[in-house]
Residue frames relative to the residue before (quaternion, step in Angstrom):
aa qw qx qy qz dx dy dz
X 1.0000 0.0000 0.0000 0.0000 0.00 0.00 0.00
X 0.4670 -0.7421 0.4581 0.1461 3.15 -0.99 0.96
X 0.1058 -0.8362 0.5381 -0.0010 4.01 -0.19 0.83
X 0.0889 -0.8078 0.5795 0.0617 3.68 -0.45 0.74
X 0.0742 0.7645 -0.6333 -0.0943 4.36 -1.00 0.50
X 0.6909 -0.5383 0.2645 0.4037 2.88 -1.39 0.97
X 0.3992 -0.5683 0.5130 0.5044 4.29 -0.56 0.05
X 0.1727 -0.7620 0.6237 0.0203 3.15 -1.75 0.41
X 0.0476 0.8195 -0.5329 -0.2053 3.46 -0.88 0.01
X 0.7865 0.0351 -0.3364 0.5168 2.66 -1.83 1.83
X 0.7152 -0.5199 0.3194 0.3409 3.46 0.73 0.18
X 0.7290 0.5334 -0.0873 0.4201 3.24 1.11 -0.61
X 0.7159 0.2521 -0.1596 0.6312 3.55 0.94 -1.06
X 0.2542 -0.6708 0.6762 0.1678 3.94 -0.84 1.06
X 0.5468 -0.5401 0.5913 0.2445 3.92 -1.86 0.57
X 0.5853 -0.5765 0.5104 0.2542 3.09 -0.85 0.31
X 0.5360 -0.5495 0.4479 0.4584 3.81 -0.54 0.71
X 0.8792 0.3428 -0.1378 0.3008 3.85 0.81 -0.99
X 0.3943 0.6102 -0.3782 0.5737 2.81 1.73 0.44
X 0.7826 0.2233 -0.3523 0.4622 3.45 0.60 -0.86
X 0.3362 0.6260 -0.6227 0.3277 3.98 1.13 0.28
X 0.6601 0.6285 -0.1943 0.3626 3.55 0.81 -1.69
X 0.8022 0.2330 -0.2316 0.4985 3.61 0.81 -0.57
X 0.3437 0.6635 -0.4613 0.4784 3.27 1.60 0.26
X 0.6754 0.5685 -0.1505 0.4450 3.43 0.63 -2.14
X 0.7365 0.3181 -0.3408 0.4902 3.86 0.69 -1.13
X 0.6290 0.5665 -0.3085 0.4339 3.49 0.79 -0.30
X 0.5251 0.5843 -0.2992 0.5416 3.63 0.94 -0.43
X 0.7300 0.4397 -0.2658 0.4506 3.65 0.78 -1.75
X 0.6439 0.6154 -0.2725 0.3638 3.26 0.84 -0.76
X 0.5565 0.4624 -0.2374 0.6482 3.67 0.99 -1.35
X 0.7081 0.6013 -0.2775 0.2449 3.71 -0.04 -1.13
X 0.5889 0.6578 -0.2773 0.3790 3.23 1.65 -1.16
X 0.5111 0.6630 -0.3685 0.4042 3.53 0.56 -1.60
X 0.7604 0.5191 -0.1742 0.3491 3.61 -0.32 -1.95
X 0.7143 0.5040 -0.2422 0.4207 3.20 0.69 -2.04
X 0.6902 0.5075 -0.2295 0.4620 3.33 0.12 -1.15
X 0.6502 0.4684 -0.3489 0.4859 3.92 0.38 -1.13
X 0.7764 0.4300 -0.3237 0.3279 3.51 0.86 -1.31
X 0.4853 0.6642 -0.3241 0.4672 3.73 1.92 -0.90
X 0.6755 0.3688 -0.2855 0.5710 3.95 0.53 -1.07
X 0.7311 0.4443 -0.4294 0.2895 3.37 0.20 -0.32
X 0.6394 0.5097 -0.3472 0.4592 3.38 1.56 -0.76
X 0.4657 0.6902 -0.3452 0.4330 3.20 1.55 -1.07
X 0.7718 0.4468 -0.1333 0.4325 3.69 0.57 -0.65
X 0.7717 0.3158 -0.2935 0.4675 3.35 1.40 -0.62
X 0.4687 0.5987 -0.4709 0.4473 3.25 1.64 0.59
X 0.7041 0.4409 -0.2269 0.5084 3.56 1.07 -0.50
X 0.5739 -0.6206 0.3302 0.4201 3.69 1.41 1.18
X 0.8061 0.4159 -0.2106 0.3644 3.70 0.37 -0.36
X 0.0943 0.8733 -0.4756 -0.0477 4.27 0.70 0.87
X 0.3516 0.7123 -0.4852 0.3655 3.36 1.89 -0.05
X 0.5556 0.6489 -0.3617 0.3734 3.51 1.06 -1.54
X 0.7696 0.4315 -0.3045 0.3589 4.08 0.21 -1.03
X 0.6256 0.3420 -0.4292 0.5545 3.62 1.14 0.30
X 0.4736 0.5311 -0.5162 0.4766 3.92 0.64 0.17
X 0.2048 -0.7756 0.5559 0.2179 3.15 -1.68 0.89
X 0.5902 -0.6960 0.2334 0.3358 3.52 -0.72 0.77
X 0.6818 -0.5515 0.2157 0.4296 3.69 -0.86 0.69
X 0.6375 0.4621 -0.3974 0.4713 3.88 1.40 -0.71
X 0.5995 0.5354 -0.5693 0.1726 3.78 0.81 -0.61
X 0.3413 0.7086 -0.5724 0.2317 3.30 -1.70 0.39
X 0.6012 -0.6474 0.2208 0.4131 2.94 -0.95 0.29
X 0.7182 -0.5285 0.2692 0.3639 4.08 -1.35 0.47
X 0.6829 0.5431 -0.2768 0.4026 3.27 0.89 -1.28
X 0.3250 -0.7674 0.4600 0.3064 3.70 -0.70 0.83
X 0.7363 0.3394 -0.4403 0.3858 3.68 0.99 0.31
X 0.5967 0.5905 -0.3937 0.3745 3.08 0.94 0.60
X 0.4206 0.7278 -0.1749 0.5126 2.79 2.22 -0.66
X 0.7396 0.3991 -0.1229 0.5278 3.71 0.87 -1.27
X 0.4713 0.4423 -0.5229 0.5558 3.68 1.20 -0.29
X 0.7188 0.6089 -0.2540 0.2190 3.46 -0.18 -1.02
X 0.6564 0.3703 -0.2690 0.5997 3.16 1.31 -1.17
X 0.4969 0.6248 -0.4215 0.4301 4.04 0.95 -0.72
X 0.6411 0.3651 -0.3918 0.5497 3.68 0.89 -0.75
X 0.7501 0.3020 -0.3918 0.4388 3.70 -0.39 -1.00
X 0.7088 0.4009 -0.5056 0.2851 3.48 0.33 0.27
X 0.3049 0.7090 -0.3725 0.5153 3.13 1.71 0.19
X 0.9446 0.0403 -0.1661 0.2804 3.76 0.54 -0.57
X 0.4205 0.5786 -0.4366 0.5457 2.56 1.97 0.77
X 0.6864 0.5354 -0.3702 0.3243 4.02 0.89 0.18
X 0.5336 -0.6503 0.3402 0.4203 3.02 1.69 -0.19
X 0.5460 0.6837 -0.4244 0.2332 3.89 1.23 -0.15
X 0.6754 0.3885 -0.1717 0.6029 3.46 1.48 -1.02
X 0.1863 -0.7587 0.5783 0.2349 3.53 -0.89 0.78
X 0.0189 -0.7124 0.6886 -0.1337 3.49 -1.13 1.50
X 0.1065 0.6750 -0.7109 -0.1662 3.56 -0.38 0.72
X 0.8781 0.1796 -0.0450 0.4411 4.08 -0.16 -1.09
X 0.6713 0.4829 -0.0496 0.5601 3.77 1.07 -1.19
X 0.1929 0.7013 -0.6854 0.0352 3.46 -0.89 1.32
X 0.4667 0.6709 -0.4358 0.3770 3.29 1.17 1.24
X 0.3530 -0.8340 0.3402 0.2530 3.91 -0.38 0.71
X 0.4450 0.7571 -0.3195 0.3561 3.03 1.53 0.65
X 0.5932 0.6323 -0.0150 0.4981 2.54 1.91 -1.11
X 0.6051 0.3802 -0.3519 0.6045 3.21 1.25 -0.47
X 0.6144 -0.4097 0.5859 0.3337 3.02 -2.73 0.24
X 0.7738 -0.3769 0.3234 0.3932 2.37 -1.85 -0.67
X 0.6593 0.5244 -0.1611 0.5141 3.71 1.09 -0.89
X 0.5441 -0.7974 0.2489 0.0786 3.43 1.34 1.10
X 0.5100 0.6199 -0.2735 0.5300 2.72 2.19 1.11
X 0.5331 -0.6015 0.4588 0.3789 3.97 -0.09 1.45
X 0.4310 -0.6129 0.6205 0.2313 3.91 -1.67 0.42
């Protein structure tokens, strides 16, 4: 069973019933975001025929920095040109000896 007391500090000075509504309330908004928003883009998407679209990330996401940015894109263009064979496995364990994915 779950048991809830008012917060306190140091033991000694109780919160006010509305003080701890207030950090209840900022705490709520906070948790609350995540969901809301996932559930908005998703509808947002299934009104525009496509809900596949709200799990796809978008073409700017990534990271900020612009040289960290350009490594990144240097890889995915790495497997989106055909030079590196990757079919399931970007792990080098996984490969053979002859540096070719199973």
């Amino acid at each position: 069973m779950v048991t809830w007391e008012p917060h306190s500090y140091a033991g000694e000075l109780v919160y006010k019933p509305w003080a701890q509504g207030v950090g209840w309330f900022l705490a709520a908004v906070t948790v609350v975001q995540i969901p809301l928003w996932g559930f908005a883009i998703f509808i947002y998407h299934l009104f525009k025929g496509n809900p596949r679209r709200a799990f796809v990330p978008t073409s700017d996401w990534g990271p900020g920095d612009p040289e960290a940015r350009q490594k990144l894109l240097a890889i995915q263009g790495q497997f989106q040109n055909g030079s590196r064979i990757y079919w399931a496995y970007d792990n080098p364990v996984v490969m053979d000896y002859n540096g070719l994915t199973y």
